[in-house]
C-alpha positions as CSV (number, residue, x, y, z in Angstrom):
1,X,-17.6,-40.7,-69.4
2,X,-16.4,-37.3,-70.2
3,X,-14.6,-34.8,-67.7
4,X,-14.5,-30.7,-67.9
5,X,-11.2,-29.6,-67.3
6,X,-11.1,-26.4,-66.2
7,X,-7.6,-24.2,-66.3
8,X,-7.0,-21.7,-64.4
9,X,-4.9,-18.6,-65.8
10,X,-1.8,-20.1,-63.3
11,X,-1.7,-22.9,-65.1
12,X,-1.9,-21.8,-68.4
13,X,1.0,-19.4,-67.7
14,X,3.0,-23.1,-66.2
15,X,2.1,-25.1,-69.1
16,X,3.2,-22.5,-71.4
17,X,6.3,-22.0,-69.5
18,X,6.9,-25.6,-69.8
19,X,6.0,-26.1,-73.6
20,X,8.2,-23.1,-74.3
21,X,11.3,-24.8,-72.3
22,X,10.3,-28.2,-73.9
23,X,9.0,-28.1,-77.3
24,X,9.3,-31.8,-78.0
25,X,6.8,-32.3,-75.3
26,X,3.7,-30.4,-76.8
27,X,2.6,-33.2,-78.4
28,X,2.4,-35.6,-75.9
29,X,1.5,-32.8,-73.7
30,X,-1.9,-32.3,-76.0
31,X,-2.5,-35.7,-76.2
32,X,-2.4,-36.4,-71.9
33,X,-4.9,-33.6,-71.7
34,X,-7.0,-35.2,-74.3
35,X,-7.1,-38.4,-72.6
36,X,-7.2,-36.9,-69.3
37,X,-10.5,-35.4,-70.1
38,X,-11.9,-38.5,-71.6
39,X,-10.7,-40.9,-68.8
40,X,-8.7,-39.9,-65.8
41,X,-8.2,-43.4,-64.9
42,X,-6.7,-44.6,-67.9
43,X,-3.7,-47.1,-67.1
44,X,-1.1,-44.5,-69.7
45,X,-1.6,-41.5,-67.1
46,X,-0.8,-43.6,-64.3
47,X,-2.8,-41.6,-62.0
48,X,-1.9,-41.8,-58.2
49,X,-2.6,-40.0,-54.8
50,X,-0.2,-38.1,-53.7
51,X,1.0,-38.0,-50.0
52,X,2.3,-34.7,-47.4
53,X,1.5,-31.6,-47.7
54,X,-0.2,-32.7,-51.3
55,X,-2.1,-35.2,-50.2
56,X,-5.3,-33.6,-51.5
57,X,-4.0,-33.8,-54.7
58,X,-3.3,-36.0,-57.7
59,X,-1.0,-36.9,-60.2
60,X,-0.2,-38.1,-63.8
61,X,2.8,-38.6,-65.9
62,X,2.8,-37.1,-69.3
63,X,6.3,-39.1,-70.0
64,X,7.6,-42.4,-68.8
65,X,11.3,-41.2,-70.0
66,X,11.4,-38.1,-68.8
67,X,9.2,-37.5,-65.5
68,X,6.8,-34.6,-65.7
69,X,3.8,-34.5,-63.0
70,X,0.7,-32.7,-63.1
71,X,-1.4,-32.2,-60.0
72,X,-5.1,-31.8,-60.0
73,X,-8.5,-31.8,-58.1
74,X,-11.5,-34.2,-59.2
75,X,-14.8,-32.5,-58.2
76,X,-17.9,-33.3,-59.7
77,X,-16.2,-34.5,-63.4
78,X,-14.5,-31.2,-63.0
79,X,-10.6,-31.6,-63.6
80,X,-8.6,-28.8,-62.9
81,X,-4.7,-29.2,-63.0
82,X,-2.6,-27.1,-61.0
83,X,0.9,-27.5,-61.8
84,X,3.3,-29.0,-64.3
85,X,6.9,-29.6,-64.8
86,X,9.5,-32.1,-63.7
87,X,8.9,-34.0,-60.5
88,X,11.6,-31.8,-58.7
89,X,10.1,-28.6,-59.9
90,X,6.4,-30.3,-58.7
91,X,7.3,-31.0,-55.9
């Protein structure tokens, strides 16, 4: 079951903020987008709802050691993130 993402120019000025700030992460950063598009749902991305003013939103972890969110929008196997960074500068 294979998902579109879809970036929007924002985001791929934030991601390449955030590769540029953290360079070890690129990687892992490349390899969550890969499996994002092939299964949002996968257990590694530890996908949840989130709640407030975002709760139209959801989120994954790139990282288990060192937090980094990324919020997106499911429509129609169209996935396409909105932010990423840290989950103080998320949030």
């Amino acid at each position: 079951m294979k998902y579109e993402i879809r970036l929007t120019d924002d985001f791929k000025k934030r991601a390449a903020k955030f590769i540029k700030q953290h360079k070890d992460m690129y990687d892992r950063y490349e390899k969550t987008m890969r499996v994002l598009g092939e299964n949002p749902f996968h257990p590694s991305l530890r996908l949840h709802k989130l709640k407030g003013n975002l709760g139209e939103y959801y989120s994954i972890s790139i990282n288990t050691d060192y937090r980094i969110i990324m919020e997106f929008m499911i429509v129609d196997k169209v996935i396409t993130p909105i932010n990423i960074g840290t989950h103080d500068e998320v949030y």
